[in-house]
C-alpha positions as CSV (number, residue, x, y, z in Angstrom):
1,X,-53.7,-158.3,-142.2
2,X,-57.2,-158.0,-140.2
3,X,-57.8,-157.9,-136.4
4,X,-59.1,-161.4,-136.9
5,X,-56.1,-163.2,-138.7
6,X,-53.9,-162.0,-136.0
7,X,-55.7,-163.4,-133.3
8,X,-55.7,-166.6,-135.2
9,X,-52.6,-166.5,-135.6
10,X,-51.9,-166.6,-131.7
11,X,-54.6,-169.5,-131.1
12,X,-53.0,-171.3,-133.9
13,X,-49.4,-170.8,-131.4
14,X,-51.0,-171.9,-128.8
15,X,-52.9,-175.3,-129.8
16,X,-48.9,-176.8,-129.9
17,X,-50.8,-180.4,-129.8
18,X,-52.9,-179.8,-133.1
19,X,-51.0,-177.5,-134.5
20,X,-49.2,-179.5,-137.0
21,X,-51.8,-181.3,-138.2
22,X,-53.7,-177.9,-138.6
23,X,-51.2,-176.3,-140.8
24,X,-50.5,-179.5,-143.2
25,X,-54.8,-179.2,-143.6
26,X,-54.6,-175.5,-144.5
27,X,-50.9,-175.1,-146.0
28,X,-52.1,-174.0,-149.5
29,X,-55.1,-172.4,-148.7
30,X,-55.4,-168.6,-149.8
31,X,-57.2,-168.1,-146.9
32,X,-55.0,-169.2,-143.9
33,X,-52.1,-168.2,-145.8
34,X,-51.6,-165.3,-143.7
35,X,-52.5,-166.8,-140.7
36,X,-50.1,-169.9,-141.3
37,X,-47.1,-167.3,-141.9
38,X,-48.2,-165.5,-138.7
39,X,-47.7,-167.8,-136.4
40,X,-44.6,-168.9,-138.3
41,X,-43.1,-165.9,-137.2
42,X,-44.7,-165.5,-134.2
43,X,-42.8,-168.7,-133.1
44,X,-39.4,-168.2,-134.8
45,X,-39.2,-165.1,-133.7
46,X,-41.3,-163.2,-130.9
47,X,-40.7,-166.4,-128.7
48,X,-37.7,-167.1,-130.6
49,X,-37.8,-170.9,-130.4
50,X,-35.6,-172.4,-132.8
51,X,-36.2,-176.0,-131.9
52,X,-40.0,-175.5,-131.9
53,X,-40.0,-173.7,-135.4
54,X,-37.5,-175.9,-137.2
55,X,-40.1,-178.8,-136.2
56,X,-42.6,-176.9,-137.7
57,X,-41.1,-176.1,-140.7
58,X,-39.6,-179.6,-141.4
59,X,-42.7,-181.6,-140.2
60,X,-45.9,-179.3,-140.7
61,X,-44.3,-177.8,-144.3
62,X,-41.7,-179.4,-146.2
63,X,-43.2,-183.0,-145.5
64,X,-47.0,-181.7,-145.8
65,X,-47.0,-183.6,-149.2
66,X,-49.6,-181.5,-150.5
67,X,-51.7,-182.7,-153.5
68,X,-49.4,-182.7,-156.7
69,X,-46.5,-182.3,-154.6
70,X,-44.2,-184.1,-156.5
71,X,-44.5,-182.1,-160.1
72,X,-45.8,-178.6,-158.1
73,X,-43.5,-178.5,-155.1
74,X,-45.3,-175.7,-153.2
75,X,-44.4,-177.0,-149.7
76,X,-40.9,-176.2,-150.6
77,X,-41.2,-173.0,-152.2
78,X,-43.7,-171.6,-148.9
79,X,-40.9,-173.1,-146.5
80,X,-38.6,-170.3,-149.0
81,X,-41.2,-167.5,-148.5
82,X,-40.9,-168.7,-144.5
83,X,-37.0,-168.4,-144.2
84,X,-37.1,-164.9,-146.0
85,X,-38.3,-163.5,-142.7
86,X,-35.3,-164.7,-140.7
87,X,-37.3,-167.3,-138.4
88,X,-34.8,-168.8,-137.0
89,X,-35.2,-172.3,-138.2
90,X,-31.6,-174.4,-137.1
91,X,-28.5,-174.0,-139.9
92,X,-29.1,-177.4,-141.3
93,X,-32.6,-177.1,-142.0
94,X,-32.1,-173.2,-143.2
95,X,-29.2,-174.6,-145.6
96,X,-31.5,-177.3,-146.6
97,X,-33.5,-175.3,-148.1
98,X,-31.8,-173.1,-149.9
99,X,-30.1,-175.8,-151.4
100,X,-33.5,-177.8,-152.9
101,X,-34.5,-174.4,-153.8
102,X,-31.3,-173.4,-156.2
103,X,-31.6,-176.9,-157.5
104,X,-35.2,-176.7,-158.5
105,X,-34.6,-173.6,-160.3
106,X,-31.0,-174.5,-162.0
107,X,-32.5,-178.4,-163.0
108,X,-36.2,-178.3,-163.8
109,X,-37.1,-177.5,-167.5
110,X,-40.6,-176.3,-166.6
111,X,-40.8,-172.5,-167.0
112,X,-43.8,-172.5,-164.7
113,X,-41.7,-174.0,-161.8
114,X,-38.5,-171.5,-162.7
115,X,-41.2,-168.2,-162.3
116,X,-42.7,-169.7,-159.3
117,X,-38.8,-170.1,-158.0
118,X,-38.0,-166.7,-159.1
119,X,-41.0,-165.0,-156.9
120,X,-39.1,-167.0,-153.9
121,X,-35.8,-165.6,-154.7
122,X,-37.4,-162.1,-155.0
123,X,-38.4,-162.2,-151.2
124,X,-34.6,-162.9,-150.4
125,X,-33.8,-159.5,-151.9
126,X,-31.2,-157.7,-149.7
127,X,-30.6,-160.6,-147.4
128,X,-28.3,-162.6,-146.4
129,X,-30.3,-165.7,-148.0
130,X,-29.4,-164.6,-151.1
131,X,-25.6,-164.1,-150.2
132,X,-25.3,-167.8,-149.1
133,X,-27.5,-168.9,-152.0
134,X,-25.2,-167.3,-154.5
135,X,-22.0,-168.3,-152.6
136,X,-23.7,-171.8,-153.3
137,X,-23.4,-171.6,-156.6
138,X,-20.3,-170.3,-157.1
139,X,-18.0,-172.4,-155.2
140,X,-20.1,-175.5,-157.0
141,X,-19.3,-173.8,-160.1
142,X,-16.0,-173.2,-159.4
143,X,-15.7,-176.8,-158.4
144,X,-17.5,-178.9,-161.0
145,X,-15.9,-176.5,-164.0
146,X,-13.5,-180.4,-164.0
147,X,-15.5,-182.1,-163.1
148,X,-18.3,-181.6,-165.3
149,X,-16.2,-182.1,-168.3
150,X,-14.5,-185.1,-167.1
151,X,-16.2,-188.0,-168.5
152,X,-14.1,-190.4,-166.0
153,X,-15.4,-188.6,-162.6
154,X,-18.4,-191.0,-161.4
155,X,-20.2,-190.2,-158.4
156,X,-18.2,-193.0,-156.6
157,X,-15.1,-190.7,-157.3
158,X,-16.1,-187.2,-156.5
159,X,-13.5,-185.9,-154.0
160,X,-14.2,-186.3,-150.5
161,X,-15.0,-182.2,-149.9
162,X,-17.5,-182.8,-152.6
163,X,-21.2,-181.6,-151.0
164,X,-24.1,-183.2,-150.9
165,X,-25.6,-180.1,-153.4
166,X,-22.5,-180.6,-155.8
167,X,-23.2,-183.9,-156.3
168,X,-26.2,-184.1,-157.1
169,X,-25.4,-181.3,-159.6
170,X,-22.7,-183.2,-161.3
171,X,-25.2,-186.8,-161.3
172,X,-28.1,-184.7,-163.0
173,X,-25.4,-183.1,-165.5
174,X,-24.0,-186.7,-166.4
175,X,-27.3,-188.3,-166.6
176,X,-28.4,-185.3,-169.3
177,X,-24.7,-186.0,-171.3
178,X,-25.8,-190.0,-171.3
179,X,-29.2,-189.2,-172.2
180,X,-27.7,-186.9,-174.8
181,X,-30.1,-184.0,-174.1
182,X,-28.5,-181.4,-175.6
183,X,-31.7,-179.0,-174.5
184,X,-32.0,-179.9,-171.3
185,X,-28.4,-179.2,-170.9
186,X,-28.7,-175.8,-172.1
187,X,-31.4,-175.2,-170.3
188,X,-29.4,-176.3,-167.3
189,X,-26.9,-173.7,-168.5
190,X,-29.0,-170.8,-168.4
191,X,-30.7,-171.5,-165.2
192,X,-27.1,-171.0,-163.5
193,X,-26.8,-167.6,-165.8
194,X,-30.2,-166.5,-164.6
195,X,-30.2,-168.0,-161.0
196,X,-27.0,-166.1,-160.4
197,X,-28.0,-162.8,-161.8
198,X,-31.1,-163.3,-159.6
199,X,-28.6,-163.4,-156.7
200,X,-26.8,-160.3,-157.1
201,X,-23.8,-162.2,-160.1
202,X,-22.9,-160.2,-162.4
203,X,-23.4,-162.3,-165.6
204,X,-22.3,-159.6,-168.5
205,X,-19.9,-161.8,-169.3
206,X,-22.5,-164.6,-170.9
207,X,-24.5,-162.1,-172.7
208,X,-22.8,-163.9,-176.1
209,X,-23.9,-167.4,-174.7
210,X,-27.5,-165.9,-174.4
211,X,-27.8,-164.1,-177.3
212,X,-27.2,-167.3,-179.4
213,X,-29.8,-169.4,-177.6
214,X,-32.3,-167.2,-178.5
215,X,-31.7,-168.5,-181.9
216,X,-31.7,-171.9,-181.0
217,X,-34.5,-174.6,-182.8
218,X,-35.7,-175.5,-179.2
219,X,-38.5,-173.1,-178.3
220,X,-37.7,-173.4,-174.3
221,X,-34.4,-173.0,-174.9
222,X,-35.4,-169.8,-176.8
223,X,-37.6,-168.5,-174.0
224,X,-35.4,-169.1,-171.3
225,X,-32.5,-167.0,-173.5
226,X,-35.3,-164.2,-173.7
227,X,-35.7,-164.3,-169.8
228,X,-32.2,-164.0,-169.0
229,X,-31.5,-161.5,-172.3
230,X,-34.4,-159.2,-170.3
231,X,-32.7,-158.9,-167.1
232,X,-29.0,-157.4,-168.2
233,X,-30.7,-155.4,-171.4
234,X,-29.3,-152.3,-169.4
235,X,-26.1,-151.3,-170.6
236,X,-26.4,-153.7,-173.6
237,X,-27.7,-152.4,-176.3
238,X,-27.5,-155.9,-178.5
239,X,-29.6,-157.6,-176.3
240,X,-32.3,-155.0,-176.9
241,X,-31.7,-155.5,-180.7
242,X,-32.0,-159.2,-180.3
243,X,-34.7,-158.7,-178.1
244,X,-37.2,-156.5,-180.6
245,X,-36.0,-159.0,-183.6
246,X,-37.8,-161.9,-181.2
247,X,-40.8,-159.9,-181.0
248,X,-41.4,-159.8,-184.7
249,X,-39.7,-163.6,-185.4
250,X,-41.6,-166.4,-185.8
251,X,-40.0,-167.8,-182.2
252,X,-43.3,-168.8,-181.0
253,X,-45.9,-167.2,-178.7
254,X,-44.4,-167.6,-175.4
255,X,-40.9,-166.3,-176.5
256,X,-42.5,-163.2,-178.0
257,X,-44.4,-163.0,-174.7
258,X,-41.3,-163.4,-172.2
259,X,-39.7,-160.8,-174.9
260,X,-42.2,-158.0,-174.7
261,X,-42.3,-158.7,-171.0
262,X,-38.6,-158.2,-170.3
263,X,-38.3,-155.2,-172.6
264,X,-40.9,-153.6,-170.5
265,X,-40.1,-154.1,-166.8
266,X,-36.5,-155.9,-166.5
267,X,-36.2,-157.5,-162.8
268,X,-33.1,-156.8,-161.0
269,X,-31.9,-158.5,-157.8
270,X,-28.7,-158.0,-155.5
271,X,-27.1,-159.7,-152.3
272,X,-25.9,-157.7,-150.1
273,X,-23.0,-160.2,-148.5
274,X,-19.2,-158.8,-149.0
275,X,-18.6,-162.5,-150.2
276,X,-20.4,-162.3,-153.2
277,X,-18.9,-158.7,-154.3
278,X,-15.3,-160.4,-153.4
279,X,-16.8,-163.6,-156.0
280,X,-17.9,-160.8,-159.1
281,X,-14.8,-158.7,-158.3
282,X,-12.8,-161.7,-159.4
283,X,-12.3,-164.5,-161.8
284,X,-14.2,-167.0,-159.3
285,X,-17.6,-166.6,-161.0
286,X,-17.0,-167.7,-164.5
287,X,-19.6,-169.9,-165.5
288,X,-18.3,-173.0,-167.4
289,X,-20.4,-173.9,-171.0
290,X,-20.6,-177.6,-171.2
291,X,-19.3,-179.1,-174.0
292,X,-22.1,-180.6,-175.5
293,X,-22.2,-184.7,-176.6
């Protein structure tokens, strides 16, 4: 940071009247990027104004509706880079979040979206975003193990504690079983595996699940195994097996690419809430496999 984005960061505080429309301009540009997340914090938390940095976060950010928006979803993944500095923003808004982020990664079928997700999640690291991102997860999973697998739930049905994130879990999972996607499916199944190991789950206990994807016919399906194989290697030496087999298999480029790169610089990620540790340290986090249609 230079003498000259931090005073711009301060006269960007202080237009208040402009200041929206300012930041919408400039969300995405490399060059006000540090000036934008500044002031940000400058707001949320040297003058510690939750009202005015919620506004600015819903308004200025999340509704910016950048160019391309819709497929890219960059407003939503900088208002992620935003809360990882604890700025304050109100519960609802800070939960919203979180929860459009874990979706994003656990339902899209775009690598390119999942990696741009993961570099969000990495700047949770050791906080308690990741805690109550993982906790998310869990109790969903816990909740829709049923309900996933029963064809008679509707959305109209779901039981009243149901939340807003579970249900649009279970309405993207049934539309995938009455679209018979079997891919998309498994995809959606290894996005909760990696999602969750991202968050500080320990996931040993799919390493079988993944090790057969990695076989499967559908190339995605194959890189996405490989990406989650590369991040619980340690301790397993099958996955490294499987792993150097892909390297030399005809599995397709980007497989053998995600491959080398995960036998050569495995991520790990933890959340440091005593909830979580209480979830792995039990039988709460077992991840139900979909029966497939």
């Amino acid at each position: 940071m230079t003498f000259e984005e931090f005073f711009a960061a301060w006269e960007l505080v202080l237009l208040k009247k402009d200041r929206d429309p300012f930041i919408k301009e400039h969300l995405h540009d490399p060059r006000w990027r540090v000036v934008i997340l500044l002031a940000v914090s400058i707001i949320g938390i040297l003058q510690n104004d939750e009202d005015g940095i919620t506004e600015i976060v819903q308004e200025a950010i999340l509704k910016a509706d950048s160019p391309f928006n819709k497929w890219l979803h960059r407003d939503l993944l900088l208002a992620g880079i935003c809360l990882a500095d604890d700025i304050g923003v109100s519960v609802e808004c800070k939960e919203d979040i979180i929860e459009q982020i874990v979706y994003l990664y656990i339902t899209s079928s775009y690598n390119s979206i999942r990696t741009k997700v993961s570099k969000v999640l990495e700047t949770w690291k050791n906080t308690s975003l990741a805690a109550e991102a993982a906790m998310l997860v869990v109790k969903a999973m816990q909740k829709q193990t049923i309900l996933f697998n029963d064809e008679n739930v509707t959305e109209a049905r779901l039981p009243a504690n149901t939340t807003s994130f579970e249900c649009r879990l279970h309405v993207h999972y049934q539309q995938l079983l009455q679209q018979n996607q079997d891919v998309s499916i498994q995809l959606t199944q290894l996005g909760i595996i990696t999602i969750l190991h991202r968050l500080g789950i320990n996931i040993s206990n799919q390493v079988n699940y993944m090790l057969s994807a990695i076989s499967n016919v559908d190339k995605d399906v194959r890189q996405a195994a490989a990406t989650g194989l590369g991040q619980v290697s340690s301790g397993h030496p099958q996955v490294i097996e499987t792993l150097l087999k892909a390297l030399f298999r005809k599995t397709g480029t980007k497989v053998r690419q995600t491959a080398t790169r995960c036998e050569t610089g495995p991520l790990s990620f933890s959340a440091s809430a005593s909830a979580v540790k209480q979830c792995t340290s039990s039988n709460l986090c077992v991840i139900p496999m979909f029966h497939l249609r």
